[in-house]
NUFI-654369 format. One record per residue (C-alpha): residue number from 1; residue in one letter; x, y, z. Coordinates in steps of 0.2 Angstrom, whole numbers. Example, Ala and Ser with C-alpha at 12.3 -4.5 7.8 and 13.67 -1.06 7.14 Angstrom:
2
+-----+------+-------+-------+-------+
: seq : type :     u :     v :     w :
+-----+------+-------+-------+-------+
:   1 :    a :    62 :   -22 :    39 :
:   2 :    s :    68 :    -5 :    36 :
+-----+------+-------+-------+-------+
END
This chain:
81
+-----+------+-------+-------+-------+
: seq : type :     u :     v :     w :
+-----+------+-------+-------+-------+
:   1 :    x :   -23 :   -45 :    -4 :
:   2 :    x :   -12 :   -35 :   -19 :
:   3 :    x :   -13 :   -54 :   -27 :
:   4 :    x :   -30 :   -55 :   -28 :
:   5 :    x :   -33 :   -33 :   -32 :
:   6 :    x :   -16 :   -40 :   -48 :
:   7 :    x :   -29 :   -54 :   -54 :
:   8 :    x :   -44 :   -46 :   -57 :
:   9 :    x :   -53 :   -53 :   -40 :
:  10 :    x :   -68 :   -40 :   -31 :
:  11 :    x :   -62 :   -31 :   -16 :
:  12 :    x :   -78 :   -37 :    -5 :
:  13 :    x :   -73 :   -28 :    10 :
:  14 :    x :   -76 :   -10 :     2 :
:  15 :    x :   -91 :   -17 :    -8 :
:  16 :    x :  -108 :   -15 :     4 :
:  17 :    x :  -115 :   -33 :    -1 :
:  18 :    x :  -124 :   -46 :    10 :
:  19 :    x :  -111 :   -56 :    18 :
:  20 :    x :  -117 :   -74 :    12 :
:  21 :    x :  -112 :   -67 :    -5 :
:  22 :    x :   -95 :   -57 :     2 :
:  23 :    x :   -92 :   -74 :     7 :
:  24 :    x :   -97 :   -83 :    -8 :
:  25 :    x :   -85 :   -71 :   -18 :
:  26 :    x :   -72 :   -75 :    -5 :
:  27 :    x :   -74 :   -94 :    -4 :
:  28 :    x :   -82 :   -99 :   -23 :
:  29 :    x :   -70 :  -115 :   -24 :
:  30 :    x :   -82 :  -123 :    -8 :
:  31 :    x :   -96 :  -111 :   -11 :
:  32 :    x :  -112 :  -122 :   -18 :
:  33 :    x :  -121 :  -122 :   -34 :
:  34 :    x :  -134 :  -112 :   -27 :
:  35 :    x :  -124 :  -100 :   -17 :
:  36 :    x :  -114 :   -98 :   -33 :
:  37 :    x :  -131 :   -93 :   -43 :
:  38 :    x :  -135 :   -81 :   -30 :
:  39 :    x :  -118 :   -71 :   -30 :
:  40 :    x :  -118 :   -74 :   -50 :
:  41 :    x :  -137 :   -66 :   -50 :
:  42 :    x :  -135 :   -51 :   -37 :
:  43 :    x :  -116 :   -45 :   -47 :
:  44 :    x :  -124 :   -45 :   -63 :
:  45 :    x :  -140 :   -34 :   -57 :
:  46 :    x :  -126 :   -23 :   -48 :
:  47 :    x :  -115 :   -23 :   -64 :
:  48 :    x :  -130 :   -17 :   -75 :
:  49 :    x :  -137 :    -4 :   -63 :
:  50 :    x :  -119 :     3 :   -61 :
:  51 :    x :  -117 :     2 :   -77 :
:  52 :    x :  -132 :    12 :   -80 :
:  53 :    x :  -128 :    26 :   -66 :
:  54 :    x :  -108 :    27 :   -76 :
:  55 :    x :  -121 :    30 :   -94 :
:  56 :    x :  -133 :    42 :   -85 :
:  57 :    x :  -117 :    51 :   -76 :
:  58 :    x :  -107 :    51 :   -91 :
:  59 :    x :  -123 :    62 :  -101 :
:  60 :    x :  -123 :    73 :   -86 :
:  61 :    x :  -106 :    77 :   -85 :
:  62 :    x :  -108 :    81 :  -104 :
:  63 :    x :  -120 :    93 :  -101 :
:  64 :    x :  -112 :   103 :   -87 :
:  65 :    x :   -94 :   102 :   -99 :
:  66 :    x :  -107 :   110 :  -113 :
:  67 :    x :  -114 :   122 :  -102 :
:  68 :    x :  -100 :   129 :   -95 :
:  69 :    x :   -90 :   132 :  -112 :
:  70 :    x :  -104 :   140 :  -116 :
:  71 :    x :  -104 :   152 :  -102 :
:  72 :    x :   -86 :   152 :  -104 :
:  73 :    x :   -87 :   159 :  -122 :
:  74 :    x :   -99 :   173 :  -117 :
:  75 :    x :   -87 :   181 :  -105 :
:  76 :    x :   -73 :   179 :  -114 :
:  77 :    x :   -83 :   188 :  -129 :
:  78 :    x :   -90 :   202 :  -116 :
:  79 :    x :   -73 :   204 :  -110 :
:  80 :    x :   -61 :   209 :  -125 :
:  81 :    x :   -76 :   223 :  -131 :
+-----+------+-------+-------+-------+
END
């Protein structure tokens, strides 16, 4: 298993996927053209919607970050009066 984390390969059993594709991802090299496209298909959509969530997150995260200095500065600026 530490081979496979070293070379990049998904870690199916923590991913909540549909086991036909966990064991597409598992077997590829006898997995068939169609069972291939299937895996191939549902990892991009679940690439781009992640990727999405990690944009969307990322904005959030920047506007608490802003917020908080913000607040930050006023009570430090309340305080030394």
């Amino acid at each position: 298993m530490v081979e496979q984390l070293l070379q990049g390969e998904v870690q199916v059993n923590r991913i909540k996927m549909d086991n036909k594709i966990k064991q597409t991802i598992l077997e590829y090299k006898s997995s068939s053209n169609k069972d291939l496209e299937t895996a191939i298909t549902y990892l991009n959509k679940e690439h781009d919607q992640t990727k999405e969530l990690i944009i969307k997150l990322s904005y959030h995260l920047d506007a608490i970050e802003n917020s908080y200095n913000k607040l930050v500065k006023e009570y430090k600026n309340r305080n030394l009066v």
